[in-house]
N, C-alpha and C positions, 0 to 999 in steps of 0.2 A: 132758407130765405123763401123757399118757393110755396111753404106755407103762408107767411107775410104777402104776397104779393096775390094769394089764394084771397085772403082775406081783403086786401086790396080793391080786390076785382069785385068778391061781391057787395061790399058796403060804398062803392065808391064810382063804380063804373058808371050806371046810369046820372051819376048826378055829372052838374056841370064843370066840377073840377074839385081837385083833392086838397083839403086845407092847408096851411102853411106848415112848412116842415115841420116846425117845433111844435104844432098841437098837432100833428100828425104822430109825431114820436109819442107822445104822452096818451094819446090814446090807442096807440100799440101797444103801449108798455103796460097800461090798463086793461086791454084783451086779452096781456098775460104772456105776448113774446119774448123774447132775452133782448139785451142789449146789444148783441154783436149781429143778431137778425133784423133787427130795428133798423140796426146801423148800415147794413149790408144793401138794405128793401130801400131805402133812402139815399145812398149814394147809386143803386138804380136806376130811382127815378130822377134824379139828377141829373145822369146821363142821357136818359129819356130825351128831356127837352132840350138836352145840347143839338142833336141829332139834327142834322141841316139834310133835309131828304131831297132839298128842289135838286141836286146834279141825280139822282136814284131818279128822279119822275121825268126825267128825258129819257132815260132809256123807256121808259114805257110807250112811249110815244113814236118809238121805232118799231120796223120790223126786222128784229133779231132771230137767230139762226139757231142750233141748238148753241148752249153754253156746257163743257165737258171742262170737268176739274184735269187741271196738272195735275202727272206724276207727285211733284214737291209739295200740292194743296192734296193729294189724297193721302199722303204721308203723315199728313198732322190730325186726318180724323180716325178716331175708332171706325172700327166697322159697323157698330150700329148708330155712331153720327152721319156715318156717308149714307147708311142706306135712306135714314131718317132724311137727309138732306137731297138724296133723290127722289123718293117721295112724294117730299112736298114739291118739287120740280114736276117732278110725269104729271102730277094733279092740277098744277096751274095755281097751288091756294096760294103761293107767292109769283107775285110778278115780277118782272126780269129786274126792275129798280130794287125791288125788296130783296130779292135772290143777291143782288150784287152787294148789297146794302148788308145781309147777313154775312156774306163770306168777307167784307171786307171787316166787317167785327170779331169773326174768328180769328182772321190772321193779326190783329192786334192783340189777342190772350199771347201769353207767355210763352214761349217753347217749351214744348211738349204736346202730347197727344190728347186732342180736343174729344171730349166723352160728349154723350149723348145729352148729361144733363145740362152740361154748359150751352151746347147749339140749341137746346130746347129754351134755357134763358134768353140767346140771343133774339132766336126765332118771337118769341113774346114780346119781348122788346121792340123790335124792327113792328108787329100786328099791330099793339096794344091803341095805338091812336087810330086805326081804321073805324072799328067800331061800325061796320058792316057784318052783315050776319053769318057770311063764311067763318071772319075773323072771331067772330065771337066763339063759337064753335069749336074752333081750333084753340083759342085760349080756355076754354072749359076743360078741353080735354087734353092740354099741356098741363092745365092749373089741378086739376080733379081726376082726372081719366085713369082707363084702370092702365097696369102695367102692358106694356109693349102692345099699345092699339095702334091701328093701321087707318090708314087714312083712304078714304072712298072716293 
């Protein structure tokens, strides 16, 4: 999926918004992706626009203290989800709404231990509508980036 969503970003980001599902499908399916990637990249962004951020944009508007995972929330990330997820924390590229906004998406996957690729999903997800030049940045090198790049 995280090819589709590759491709997403660059045929589609700069413009004003992404066409309607079903000629969205069709011209996936024309670029030459499969159907269950298709299907996967579009109940994404599905989700996308469920996403109600206004209770996430109060927290930013506070002055918040450090945030330190539970025991119970460090239990459900690999080790190179956590470290990826502190990270982006020391860095500041998410802010405390987004940071709460990403952990409260992890703790909705399934039981089990949350990999790298999936909080790198989440993390895209929770950015993609900034569309500020950090955020870009950061989704280039979620979407494209080499293997195990570190954040500055």
């Amino acid at each position: 999926m995280l090819e589709v969503l590759a491709y997403l970003f660059e045929q589609f980001y700069n413009a004003d918004g992404l066409p309607d599902m079903s000629q969205l499908a069709k011209k996936l399916s024309l670029a030459g992706f499969e159907g269950e990637d298709i299907h996967d990249a579009l109940t994404w962004l599905s989700e996308l626009k469920q996403i109600d951020i206004a209770p996430y944009q109060l927290l930013d508007s506070k002055e918040l203290g450090f945030r330190s995972l539970h025991p119970i929330e460090l239990e459900r990330l690999s080790e190179e989800a956590a470290l990826f997820l502190h990270a982006l924390d020391a860095t500041r590229v998410l802010s405390a709404g987004e940071r709460e906004l990403v952990l409260d998406r992890l703790w909705r996957e399934p039981d089990g231990e949350v990999v790298l690729e999936r909080i790198k999903l989440i993390v895209l997800m929770v950015i993609w509508q900034k569309r500020d030049a950090l955020s870009n940045l950061l989704i280039e090198e979620l979407l494209f980036g080499r293997e195990g790049f570190a954040l500055h």
